[in-house]
Each structure stands twice: as structure tokens, then as C-alpha cells.
KENULO-603716 format. One record per residue (C-alpha): x negated, y negated, z negated; residue number from 1. Coordinates in steps of 0.001 Angstrom, whole numbers, plus 500000, padded with zeros to 6 digits. Layout:
residues N
+--------+--------+--------+-----+
!     px !     py !     pz !  nr !
+--------+--------+--------+-----+
!      X !      Y !      Z ! NUM !
...
+--------+--------+--------+-----+
END
This chain:
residues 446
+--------+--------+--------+-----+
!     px !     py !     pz !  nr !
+--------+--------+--------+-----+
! 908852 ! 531915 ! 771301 !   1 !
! 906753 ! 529936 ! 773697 !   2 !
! 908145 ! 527279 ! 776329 !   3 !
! 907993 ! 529056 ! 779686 !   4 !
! 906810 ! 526295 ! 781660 !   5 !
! 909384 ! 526596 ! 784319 !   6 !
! 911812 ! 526642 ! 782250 !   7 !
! 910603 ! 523311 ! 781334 !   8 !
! 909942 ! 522229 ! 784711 !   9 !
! 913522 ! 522793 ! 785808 !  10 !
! 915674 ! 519485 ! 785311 !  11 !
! 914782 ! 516613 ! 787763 !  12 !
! 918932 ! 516869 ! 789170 !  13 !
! 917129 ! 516907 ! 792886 !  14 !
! 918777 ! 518901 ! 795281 !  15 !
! 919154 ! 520607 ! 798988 !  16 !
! 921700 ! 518171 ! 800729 !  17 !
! 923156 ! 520049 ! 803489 !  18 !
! 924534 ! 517416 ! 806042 !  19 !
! 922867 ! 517351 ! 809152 !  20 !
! 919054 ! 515914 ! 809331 !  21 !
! 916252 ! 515103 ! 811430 !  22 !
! 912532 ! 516146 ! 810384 !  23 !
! 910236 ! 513229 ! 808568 !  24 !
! 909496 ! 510631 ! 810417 !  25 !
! 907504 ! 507458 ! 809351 !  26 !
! 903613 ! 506790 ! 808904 !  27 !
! 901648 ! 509063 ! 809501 !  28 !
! 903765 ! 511951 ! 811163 !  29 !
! 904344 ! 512779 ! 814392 !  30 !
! 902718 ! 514769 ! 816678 !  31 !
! 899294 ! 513565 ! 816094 !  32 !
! 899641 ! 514496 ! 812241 !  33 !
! 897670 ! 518154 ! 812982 !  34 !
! 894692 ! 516297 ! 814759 !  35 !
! 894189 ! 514095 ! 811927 !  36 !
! 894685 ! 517087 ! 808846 !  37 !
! 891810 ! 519188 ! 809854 !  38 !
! 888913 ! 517346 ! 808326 !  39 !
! 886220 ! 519872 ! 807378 !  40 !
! 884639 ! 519316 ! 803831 !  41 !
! 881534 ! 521127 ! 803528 !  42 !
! 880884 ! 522605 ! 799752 !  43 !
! 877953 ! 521625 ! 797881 !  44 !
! 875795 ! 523588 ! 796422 !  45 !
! 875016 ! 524116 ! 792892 !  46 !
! 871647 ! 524523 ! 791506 !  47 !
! 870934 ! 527522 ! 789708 !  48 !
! 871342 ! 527569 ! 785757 !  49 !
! 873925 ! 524401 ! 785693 !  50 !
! 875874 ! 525010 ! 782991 !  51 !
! 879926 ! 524561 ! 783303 !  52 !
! 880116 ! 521012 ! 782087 !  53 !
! 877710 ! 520211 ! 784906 !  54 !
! 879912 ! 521449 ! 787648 !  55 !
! 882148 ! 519014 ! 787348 !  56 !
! 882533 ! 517195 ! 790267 !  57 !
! 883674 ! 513723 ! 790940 !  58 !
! 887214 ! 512816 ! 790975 !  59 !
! 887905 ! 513035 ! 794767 !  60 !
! 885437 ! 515923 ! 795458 !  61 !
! 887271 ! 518672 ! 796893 !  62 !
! 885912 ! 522049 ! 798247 !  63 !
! 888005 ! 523204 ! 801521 !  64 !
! 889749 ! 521620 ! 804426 !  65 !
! 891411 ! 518477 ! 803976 !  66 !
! 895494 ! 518570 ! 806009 !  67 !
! 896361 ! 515001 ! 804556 !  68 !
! 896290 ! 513365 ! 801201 !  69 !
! 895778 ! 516132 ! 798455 !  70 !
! 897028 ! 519317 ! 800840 !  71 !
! 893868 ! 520734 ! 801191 !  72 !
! 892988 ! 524546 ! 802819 !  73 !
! 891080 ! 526421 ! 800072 !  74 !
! 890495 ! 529069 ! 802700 !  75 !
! 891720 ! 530759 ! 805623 !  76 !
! 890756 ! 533374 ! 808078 !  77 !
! 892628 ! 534312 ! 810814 !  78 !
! 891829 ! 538065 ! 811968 !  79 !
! 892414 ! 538195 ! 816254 !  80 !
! 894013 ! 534817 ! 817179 !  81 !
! 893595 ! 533707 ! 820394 !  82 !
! 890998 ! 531493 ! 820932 !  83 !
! 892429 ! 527605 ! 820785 !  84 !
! 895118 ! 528336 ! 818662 !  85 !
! 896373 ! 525636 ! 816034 !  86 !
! 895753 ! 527102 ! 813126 !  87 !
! 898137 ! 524504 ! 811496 !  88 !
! 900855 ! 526385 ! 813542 !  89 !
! 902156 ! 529535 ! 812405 !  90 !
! 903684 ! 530723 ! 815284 !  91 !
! 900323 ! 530531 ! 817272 !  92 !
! 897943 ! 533281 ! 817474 !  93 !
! 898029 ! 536689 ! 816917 !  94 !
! 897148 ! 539324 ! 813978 !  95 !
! 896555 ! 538897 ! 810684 !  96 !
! 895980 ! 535704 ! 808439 !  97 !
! 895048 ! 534668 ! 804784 !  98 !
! 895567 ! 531145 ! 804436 !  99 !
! 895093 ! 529250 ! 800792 ! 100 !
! 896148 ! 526162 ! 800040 ! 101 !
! 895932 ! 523471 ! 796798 ! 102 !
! 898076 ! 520983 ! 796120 ! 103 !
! 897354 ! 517956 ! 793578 ! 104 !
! 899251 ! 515382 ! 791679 ! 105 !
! 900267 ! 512392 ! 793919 ! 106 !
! 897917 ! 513740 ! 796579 ! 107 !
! 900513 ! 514706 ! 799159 ! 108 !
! 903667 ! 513841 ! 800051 ! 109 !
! 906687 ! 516619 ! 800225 ! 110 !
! 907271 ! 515873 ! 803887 ! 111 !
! 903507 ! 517755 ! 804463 ! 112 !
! 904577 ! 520938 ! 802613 ! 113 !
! 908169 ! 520960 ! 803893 ! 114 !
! 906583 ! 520871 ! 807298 ! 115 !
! 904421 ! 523613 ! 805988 ! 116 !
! 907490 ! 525730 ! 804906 ! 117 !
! 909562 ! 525176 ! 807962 ! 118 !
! 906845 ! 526227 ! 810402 ! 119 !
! 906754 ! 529532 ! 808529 ! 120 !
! 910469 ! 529924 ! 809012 ! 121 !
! 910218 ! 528663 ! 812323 ! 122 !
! 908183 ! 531812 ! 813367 ! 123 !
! 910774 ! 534585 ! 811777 ! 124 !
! 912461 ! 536854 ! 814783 ! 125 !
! 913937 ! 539332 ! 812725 ! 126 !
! 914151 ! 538611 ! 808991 ! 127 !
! 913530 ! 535944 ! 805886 ! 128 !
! 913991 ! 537147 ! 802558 ! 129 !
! 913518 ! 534699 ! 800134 ! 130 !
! 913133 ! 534955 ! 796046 ! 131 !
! 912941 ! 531584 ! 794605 ! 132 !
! 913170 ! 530423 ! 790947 ! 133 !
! 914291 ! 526932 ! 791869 ! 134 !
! 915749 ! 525211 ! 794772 ! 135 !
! 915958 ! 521091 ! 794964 ! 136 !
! 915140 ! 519504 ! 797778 ! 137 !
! 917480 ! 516175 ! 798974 ! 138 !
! 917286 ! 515004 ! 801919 ! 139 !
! 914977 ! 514333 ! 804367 ! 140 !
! 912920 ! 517234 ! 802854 ! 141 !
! 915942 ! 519100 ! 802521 ! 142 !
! 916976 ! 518786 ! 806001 ! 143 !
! 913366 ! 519877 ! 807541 ! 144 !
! 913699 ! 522977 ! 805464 ! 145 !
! 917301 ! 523617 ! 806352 ! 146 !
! 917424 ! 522840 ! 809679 ! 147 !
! 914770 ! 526073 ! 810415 ! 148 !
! 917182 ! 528186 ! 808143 ! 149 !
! 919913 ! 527128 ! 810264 ! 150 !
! 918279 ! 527483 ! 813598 ! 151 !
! 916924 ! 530911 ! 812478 ! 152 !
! 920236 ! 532046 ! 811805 ! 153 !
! 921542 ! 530980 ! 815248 ! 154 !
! 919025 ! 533203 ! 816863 ! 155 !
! 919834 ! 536011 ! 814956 ! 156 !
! 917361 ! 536127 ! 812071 ! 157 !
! 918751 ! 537627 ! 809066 ! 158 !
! 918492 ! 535888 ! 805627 ! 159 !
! 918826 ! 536526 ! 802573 ! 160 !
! 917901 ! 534234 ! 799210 ! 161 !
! 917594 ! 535452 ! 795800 ! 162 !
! 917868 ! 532920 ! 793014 ! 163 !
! 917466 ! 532404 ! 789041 ! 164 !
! 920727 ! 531524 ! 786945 ! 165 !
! 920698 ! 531685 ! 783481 ! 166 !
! 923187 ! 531991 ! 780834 ! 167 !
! 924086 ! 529651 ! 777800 ! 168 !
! 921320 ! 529319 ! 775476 ! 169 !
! 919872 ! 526327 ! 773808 ! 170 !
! 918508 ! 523375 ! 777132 ! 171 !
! 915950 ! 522244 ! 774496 ! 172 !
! 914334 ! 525532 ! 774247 ! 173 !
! 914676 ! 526845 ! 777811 ! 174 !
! 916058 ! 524277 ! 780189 ! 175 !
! 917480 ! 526094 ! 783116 ! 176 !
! 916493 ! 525468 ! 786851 ! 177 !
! 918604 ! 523019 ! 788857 ! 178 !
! 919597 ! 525350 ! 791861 ! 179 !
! 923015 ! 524634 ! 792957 ! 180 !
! 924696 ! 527815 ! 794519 ! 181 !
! 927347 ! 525923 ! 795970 ! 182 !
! 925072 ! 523883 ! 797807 ! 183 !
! 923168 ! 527097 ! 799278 ! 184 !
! 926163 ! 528491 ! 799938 ! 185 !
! 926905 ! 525804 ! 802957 ! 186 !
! 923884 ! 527401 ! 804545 ! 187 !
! 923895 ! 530048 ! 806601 ! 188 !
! 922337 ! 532580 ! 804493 ! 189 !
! 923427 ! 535628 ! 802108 ! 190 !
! 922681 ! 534651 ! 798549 ! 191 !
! 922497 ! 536261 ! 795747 ! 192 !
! 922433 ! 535155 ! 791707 ! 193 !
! 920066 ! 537245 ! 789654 ! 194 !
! 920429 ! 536473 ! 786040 ! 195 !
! 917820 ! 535072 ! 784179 ! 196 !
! 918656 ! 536707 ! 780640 ! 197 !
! 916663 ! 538019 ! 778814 ! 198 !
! 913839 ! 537046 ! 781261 ! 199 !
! 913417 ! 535185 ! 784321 ! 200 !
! 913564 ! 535807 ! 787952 ! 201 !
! 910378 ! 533565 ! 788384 ! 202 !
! 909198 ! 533883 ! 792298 ! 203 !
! 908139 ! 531289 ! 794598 ! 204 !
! 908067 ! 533901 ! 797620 ! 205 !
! 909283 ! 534493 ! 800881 ! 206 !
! 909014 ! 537268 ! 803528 ! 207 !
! 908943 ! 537060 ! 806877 ! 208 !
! 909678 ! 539413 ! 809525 ! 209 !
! 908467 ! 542190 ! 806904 ! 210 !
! 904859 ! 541441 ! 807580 ! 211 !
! 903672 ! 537952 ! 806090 ! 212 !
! 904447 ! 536583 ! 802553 ! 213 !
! 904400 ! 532596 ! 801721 ! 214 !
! 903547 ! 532902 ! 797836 ! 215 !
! 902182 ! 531251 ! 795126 ! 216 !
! 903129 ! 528732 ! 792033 ! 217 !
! 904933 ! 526057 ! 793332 ! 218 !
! 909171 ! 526015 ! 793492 ! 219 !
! 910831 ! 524380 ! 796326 ! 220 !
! 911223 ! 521316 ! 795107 ! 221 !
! 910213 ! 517273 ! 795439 ! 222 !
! 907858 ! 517388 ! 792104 ! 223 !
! 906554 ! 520896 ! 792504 ! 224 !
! 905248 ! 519378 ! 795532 ! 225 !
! 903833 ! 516003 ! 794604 ! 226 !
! 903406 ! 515964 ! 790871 ! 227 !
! 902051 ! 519095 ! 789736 ! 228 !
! 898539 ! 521150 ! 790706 ! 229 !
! 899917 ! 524177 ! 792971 ! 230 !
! 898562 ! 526603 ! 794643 ! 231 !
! 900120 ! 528429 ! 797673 ! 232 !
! 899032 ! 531149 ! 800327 ! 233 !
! 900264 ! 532605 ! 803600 ! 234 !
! 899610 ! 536134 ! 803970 ! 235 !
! 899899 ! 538196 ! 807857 ! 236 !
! 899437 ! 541565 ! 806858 ! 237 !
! 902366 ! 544536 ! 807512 ! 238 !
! 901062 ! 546449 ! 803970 ! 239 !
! 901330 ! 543225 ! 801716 ! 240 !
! 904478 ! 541898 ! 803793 ! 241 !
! 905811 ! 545721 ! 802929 ! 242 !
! 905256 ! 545535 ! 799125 ! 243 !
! 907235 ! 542368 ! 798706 ! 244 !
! 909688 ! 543844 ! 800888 ! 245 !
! 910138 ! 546385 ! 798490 ! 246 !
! 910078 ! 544140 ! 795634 ! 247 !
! 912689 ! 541794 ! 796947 ! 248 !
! 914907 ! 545193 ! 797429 ! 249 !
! 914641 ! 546020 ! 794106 ! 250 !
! 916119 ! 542880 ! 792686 ! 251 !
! 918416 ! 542660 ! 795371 ! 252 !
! 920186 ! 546079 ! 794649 ! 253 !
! 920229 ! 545501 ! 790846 ! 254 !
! 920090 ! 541952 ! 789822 ! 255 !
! 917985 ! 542757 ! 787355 ! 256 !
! 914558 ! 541533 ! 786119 ! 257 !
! 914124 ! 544568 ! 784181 ! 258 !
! 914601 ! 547048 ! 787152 ! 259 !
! 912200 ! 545375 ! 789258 ! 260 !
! 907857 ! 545041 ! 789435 ! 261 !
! 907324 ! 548219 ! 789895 ! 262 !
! 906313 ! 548304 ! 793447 ! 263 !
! 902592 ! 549628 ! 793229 ! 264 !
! 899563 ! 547637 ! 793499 ! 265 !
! 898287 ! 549186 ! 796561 ! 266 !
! 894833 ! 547622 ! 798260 ! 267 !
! 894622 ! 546611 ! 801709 ! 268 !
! 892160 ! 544252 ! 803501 ! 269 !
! 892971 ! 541545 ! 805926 ! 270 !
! 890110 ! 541365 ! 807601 ! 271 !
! 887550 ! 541222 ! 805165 ! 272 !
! 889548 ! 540342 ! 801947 ! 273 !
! 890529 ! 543127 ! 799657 ! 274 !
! 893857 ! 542458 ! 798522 ! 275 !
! 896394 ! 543773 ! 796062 ! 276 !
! 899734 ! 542673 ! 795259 ! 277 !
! 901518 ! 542759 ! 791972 ! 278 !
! 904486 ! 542624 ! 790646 ! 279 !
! 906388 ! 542564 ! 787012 ! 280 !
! 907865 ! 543380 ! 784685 ! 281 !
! 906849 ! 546547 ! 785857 ! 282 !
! 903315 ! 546209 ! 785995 ! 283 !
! 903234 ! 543088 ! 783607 ! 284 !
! 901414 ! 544881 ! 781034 ! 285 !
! 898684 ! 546358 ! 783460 ! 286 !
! 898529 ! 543458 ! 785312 ! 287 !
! 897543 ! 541462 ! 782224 ! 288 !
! 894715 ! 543949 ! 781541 ! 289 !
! 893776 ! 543787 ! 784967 ! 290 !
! 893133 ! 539904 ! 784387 ! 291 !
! 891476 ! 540221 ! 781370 ! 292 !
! 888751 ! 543221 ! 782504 ! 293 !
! 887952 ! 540913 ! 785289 ! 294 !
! 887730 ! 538246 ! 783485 ! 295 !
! 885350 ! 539900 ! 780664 ! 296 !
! 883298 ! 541445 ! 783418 ! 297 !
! 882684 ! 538311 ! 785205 ! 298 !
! 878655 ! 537862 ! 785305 ! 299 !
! 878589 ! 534192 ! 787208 ! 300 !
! 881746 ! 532832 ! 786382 ! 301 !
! 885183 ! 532411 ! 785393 ! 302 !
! 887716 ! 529067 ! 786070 ! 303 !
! 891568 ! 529679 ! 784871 ! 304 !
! 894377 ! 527119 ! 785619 ! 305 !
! 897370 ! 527938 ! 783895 ! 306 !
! 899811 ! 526015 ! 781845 ! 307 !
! 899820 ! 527934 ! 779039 ! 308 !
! 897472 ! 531139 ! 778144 ! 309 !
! 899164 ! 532861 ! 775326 ! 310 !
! 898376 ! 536443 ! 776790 ! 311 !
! 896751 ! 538868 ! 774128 ! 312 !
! 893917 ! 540504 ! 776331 ! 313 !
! 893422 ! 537106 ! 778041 ! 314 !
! 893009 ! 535598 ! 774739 ! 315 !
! 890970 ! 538348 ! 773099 ! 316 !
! 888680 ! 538633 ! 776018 ! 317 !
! 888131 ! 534822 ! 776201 ! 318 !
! 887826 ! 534457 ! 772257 ! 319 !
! 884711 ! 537392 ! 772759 ! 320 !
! 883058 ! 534773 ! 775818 ! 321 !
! 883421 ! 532086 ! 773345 ! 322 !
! 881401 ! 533755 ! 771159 ! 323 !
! 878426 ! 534629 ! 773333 ! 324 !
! 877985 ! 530984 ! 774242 ! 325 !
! 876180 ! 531332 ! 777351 ! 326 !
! 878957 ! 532439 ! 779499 ! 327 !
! 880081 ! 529589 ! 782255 ! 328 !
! 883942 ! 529957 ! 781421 ! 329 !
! 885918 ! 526862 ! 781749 ! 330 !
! 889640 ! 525879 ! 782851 ! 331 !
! 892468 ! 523376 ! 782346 ! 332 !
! 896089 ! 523639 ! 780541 ! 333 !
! 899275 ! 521868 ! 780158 ! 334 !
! 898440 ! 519821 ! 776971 ! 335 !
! 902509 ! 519473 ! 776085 ! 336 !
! 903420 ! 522802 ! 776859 ! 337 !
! 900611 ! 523896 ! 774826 ! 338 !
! 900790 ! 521825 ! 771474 ! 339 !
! 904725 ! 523308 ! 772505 ! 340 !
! 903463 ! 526633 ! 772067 ! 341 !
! 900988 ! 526201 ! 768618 ! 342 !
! 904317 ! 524440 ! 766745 ! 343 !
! 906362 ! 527263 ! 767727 ! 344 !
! 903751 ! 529916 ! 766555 ! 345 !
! 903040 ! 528149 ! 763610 ! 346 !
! 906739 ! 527611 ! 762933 ! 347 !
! 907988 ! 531300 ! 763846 ! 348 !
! 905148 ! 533241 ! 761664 ! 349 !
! 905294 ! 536346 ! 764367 ! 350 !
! 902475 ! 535075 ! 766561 ! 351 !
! 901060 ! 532387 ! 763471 ! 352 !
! 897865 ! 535099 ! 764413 ! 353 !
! 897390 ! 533571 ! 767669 ! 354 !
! 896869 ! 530043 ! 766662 ! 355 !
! 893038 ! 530823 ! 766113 ! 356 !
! 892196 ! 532388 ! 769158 ! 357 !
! 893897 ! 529930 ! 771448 ! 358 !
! 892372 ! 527042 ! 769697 ! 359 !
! 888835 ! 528592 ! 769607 ! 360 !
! 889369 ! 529221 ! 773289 ! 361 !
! 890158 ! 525662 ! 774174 ! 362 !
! 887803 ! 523529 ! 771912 ! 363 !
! 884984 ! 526199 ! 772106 ! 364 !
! 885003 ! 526708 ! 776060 ! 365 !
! 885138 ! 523509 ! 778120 ! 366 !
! 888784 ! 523370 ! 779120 ! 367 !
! 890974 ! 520368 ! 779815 ! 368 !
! 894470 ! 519260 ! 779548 ! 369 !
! 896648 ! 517796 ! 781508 ! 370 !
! 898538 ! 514976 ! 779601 ! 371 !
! 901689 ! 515845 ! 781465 ! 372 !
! 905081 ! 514357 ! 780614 ! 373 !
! 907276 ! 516475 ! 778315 ! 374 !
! 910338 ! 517572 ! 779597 ! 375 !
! 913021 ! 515683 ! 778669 ! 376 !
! 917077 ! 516704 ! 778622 ! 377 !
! 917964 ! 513510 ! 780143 ! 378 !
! 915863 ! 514287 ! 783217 ! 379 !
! 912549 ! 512495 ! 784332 ! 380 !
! 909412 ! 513361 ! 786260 ! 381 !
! 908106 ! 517109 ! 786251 ! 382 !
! 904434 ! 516328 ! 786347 ! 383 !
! 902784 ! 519375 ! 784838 ! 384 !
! 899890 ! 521222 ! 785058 ! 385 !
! 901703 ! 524146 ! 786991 ! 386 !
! 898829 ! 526239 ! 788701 ! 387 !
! 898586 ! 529681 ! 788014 ! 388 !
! 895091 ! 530652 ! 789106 ! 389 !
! 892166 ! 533107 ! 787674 ! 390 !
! 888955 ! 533234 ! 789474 ! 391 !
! 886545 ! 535828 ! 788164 ! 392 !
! 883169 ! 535822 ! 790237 ! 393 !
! 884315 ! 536832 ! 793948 ! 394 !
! 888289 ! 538074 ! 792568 ! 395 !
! 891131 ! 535215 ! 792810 ! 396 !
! 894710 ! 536051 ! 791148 ! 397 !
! 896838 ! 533636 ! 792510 ! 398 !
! 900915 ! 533589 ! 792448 ! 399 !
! 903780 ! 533177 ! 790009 ! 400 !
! 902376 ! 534575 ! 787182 ! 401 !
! 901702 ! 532602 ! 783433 ! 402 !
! 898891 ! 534082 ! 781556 ! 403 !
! 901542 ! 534637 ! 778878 ! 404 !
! 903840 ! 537205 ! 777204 ! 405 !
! 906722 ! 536015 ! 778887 ! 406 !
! 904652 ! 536400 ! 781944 ! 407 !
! 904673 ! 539988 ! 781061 ! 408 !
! 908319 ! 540780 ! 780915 ! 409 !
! 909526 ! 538372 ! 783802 ! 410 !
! 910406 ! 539034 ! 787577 ! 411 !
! 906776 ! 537449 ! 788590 ! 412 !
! 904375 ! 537893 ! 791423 ! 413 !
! 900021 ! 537760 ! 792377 ! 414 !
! 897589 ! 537903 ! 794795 ! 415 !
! 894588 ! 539972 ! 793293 ! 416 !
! 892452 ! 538752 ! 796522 ! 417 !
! 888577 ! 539900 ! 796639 ! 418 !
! 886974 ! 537363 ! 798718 ! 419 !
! 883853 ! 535541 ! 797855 ! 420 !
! 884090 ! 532037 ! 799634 ! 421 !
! 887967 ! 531843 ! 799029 ! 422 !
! 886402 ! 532640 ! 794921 ! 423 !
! 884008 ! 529409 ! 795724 ! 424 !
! 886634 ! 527252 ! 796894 ! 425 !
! 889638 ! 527675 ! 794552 ! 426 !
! 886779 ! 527509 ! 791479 ! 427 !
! 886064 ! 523718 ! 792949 ! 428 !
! 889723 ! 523111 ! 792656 ! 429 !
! 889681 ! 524197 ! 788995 ! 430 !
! 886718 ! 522031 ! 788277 ! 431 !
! 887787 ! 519295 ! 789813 ! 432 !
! 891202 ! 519187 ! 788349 ! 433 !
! 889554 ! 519502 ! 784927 ! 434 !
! 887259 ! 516720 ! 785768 ! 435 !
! 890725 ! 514438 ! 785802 ! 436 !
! 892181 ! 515472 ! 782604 ! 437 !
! 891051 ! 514925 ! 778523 ! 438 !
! 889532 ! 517665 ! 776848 ! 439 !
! 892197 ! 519889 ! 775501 ! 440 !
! 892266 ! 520017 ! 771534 ! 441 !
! 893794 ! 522546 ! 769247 ! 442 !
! 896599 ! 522356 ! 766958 ! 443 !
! 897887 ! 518786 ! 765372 ! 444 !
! 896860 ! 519090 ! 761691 ! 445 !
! 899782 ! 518633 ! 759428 ! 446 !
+--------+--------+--------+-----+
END
């Protein structure tokens, strides 16, 4: 069985530390931070019948707006906000809002998306219920996150926070997140453990209010949010807030993975996005299929960032684009999560099958790899490729969600967003995080 890669990503030791805090302070903060973020990059334009090694951009070239350092808006569009509101705010304006954002390796600091975090729990009046794989943020991170939770609570917001914990079973194979529940438990919130055996409660969500969602790949913690590609979104809209409502409920009642994704995939548009949310295990299966049909159909283009892609219909379907050799398919991988994943096929014999189609998929299309740093028991940095992004034409799928098996059968979440220049700007992510990275090779001959 395949590494889940945040499993792997889950033993840096960092941690909330709960003693009283101020926010981040130092160059550049303050209040003059949101004057300087909003630098508008314009996107280039490609010429027609460039090829996907030719879109590469230059290391540096980034479509979308720049907030500071590598935390850069992929999109947003804010549906009846009053005119002059700071969009960097989230308790300004009014309506609905999709808001995307990417974050790089080294290209922003964890102060910027604590900030980011807090001013989303800064707007809650009612309720905040959060799902989160892994928690570890020391202070002063910690404290600008914690100090919101707190002050929420003392105006009567209700919170609750839903965690992974899993049981004993070999660290080398599946190290275990470092959330400490006795740390959370000095906050003023309601937690609750939800087991991660046989599979894992894998969400990087929370819910505000009932009627906006802050999803997408990255955990709460200090290398999520400076080492590793990430991509996160803000979502206003009472029918999406709803769904993860429900999903929250379900693992809330049960504590169990198994019992939960299976909260429909209902579309909605905020404003004039299309937008679905899904959840598994419930829908793992379908939501797979979804992925690869869109995928297959794709007449312009296709750009995948995930660590691993050891999906069967995601495989099958890009093993069949491989073999037309015209298609413009190309992505980026974890390079030691994957040569993790062709030892263990080769050494298990069960998915030994699989070895061909992953390899023709990465040496045949032009993906790269990300020369991460293994995990390690003793600790160390969590630099991995850790993106979790399909972009199919004008369709994004964005959220928790591996294109793997064990995607399949854990508590995950996505975005299925139609929305043609959020499409443009998250495939000029892709790209340029491939352009950074080594081609990614197939299995080490032995």
C-alpha cells in the first residue's frame, strides 16, 4: 500500500502554543501590508498551437494577484460588495465570494496565511466548525490563529474542531499527524477525536457561520504553509457553506470515516461559477470517475498537481492521452512519495499492474517532480509537493483530495468549480511549478 502523503507530511513536532500572544509584527506587516499585497499581474497570452513544453513559463512568472512573496490570488470574484471594500478583508462587503489562492515553496511566510485564517474567523457571528487533519502551529503563528478562536468564543460564536488520531501501526509506513489534543483542549472550543483507522479523516476545512467554507490542501501548520505548493479557497455561498455543514455533522455524530461523504454533490453558482462540492468516502468512487471523464474529455488542456496519482480511471484515462500524442497534458508529482509508491507496488505484487501505466504517464507526458525531502522518523522539513489540483479546460477540482485509492476511501473534500479564467490561472500555477522541478522518471531499475 501506497504512502498517503499526509501521512508522510505529519512529523515536524511543531505545535499550537496556547499562552497569550500578540499578532506578527516585524518587516513588512502592519497596517500598510494590504496596500502593498494587491499587485495585479496581467496573464500572457499563449499563441495558438504551443505545445505543453512551450508553456512553461519562467521561474517567477505567476498568473494572478500577487498578496506578498509567493501568496498569490489565482482568482476571486466577489458577487454584491460594496463598492471600496478591501477585498483582503473578509469581514467587508456583502454577498457572495470565490476567492483562490496558491501558495509556493519559500514564497511566503506563515504570518501572511495565519493572517489569512484569522480574518476568516474574525468574521464568524454565529458558528466555526472546523475539520482539520493536522494542527501545529507555535507561536507567534499560533497565537494570531488562537487569539480569533478565543475572541470568537467570548462573543458567543460556537466552535467546534474535528481532528485525525490514529492508532498504533507501523510510523515508517504511515507516520501519524502531530496534533496535540491536550494542547487544543486549553482553547475554548469543543473538540472532537475522529479515528483515523482504517482511513483517514483528511480535511483542511472550515465553516463559517453555515454559509462560507475556507478549503483546500494545505494543514494548519508552519511547513504546509511555507514549504509545500498549496492551494486554498474561500467560498460565500449558503448552498456550498450547507453541504459542508452537513458533512462536518456526519463525522461529528459518528466518528467515523466510513459513515461520512455522502452529502450529495449538488451544483450551485456563485455568481457566475458553477460549483459542486464533494465529499468521500461516500462519493470517492464517483468522484474519481468524475475526474477522470473530465479529464479524458478535455479538448485544450489538462494540468494535474498531485503528489501521487495512483487512481485507476485517472491512470487509465491518462495512459489513453499518452497514447494519442497530441494531447497538451502535463503536471508535476512528489518524486519521493512516488518512487515510495512504485517499490511498494513492485514489492506487494497486488498493484505490480500499475507500475506501467504510472510510468508511461510520467515519462510519456511532460510531468515533473518535485525532489522533496523524504520524511524522516526523526523529524525534519516537510517540503513536498502537496497540491491537489486538476484543471480540465474551464473545470478546476481543487481540495483535500489525492488522485489515489486511498483518496477514495478517506474522509476527503473538492471544489469541482466551472470557471474559465479561475481554469487559466491555476493552469499557470501548474506550469510554473513544473518549470522548477526535474522531469519525473519512472521506476529505479533493479
Amino acid at each position: 500500500m501506497a504512502v498517503d502523503p499526509d501521512r508522510a507530511a505529519a512529523a515536524s513536532g511543531e505545535r499550537i502554543r496556547l499562552r497569550p500572544g500578540r499578532q506578527l509584527h516585524g518587516p513588512g506587516s502592519g497596517p500598510g501590508r494590504d496596500r502593498r499585497l494587491l499587485v495585479v499581474v496581467r496573464r500572457p497570452r499563449l499563441g495558438p498551437g504551443r505545445g505543453p513544453r512551450s508553456r512553461l513559463p519562467r521561474p517567477g512568472q505567476l498568473h494572478g494577484d500577487r498578496l506578498g512573496g509567493g501568496l498569490r490570488r489565482a482568482h476571486q470574484r466577489r458577487i454584491g460588495s460594496r463598492r471600496g471594500a478591501r477585498v483582503s478583508d473578509d469581514r467587508e462587503g456583502a454577498g457572495e465570494a470565490l476567492d483562490v489562492w496558491t501558495l509556493s515553496d519559500g514564497g511566503q511566510s506563515a504570518g501572511q496565511v495565519a493572517e489569512r485564517v484569522a480574518g476568516f474567523v474574525r468574521a464568524a457571528s454565529e458558528s466555526l466548525d472546523l475539520a482539520l487533519y493536522d494542527v501545529r502551529l507555535p507561536d507567534p503563528v499560533g497565537s494570531t490563529v488562537a487569539d480569533e478562536l478565543r475572541a470568537a468564543h467570548e462573543r458567543g460564536v460556537s466552535i467546534r474542531l474535528a481532528y485525525n488520531v490514529d492508532s498504533e501501526r507501523p510510523p515508517a509506513l504511515h507516520p501519524p499527524p502531530e496534533t496535540k489534543p491536550e494542547i487544543l483542549e486549553e482553547l475554548p472550543i469543543e473538540t472532537r477525536a475522529i479515528p483515523g483507522e482504517p482511513d483517514l479523516m483528511h480535511h483542511k476545512y472550515a465553516v463559517r457561520d453555515g454559509s462560507a467554507v475556507l478549503t483546500g490542501s494545505a494543514n494548519w501548520t508552519i511547513d504546509s504553509w511555507t514549504r509545500q505548493e498549496n492551494v486554498m479557497a474561500l467560498v460565500e455561498n449558503g448552498h456550498v457553506g450547507e453541504r459542508y455543514r452537513a458533512n462536518f455533522e456526519e463525522l461529528w455524530s459518528t466518528r467515523q470515516v466510513e459513515r461520512s461523504g455522502f452529502v450529495g454533490p449538488d451544483p450551485t453558482r456563485v455568481g457566475e461559477a458553477e460549483v459542486r462540492a464533494w465529499f468521500t468516502p461516500g462519493n470517492g468512487e464517483e468522484l474519481s470517475q468524475r475526474i477522470a471523464g473530465s479529464i479524458g474529455g478535455a479538448r485544450r488542456r489538462v494540468r494535474i498537481a498531485s503528489p501521487v496519482i495512483t487512481s485507476g480511471p485517472v491512470l487509465a484515462t491518462l495512459n489513453e492521452l499518452a497514447g494519442r500524442g497530441r494531447a497538451d497534458v502535463a503536471g508535476v508529482v512528489d518524486g519521493p512519495q512516488v518512487a515510495t509508491v512504485f517499490e511498494q507496488w513492485a514489492e506487494n505484487g497486488v498493484s505490480e499492474w500499475k507500475i506501467p501505466l504510472l510510468a508511461k504517464a510520467l515519462t510519456e507526458l511532460p510531468f515533473s517532480a518535485k525532489p522533496s525531502t523524504p520524511w524522516r522518523p526523526d523529524g525534519g522539513v516537510h517540503d513536498f509537493m502537496h497540491a491537489k489540483l486538476t484543471v480540465a479546460d474551464d473545470t478546476v477540482f481543487l481540495g483535500s483530495f489525492n488522485l489515489s485509492r486511498s483518496g477514495e476511501q478517506n474522509a476527503e473534500n473538492m471544489l469541482e468549480i466551472h470557471d474559465p479564467a479561475l481554469a487559466e490561472s491555476l493552469a499557470g500555477f501548474v506550469d510554473e511549478v513544473r518549470a522548477r522541478y526535474p522531469a519525473a522518471a519512472g521506476p529505479a531499475r533493479g
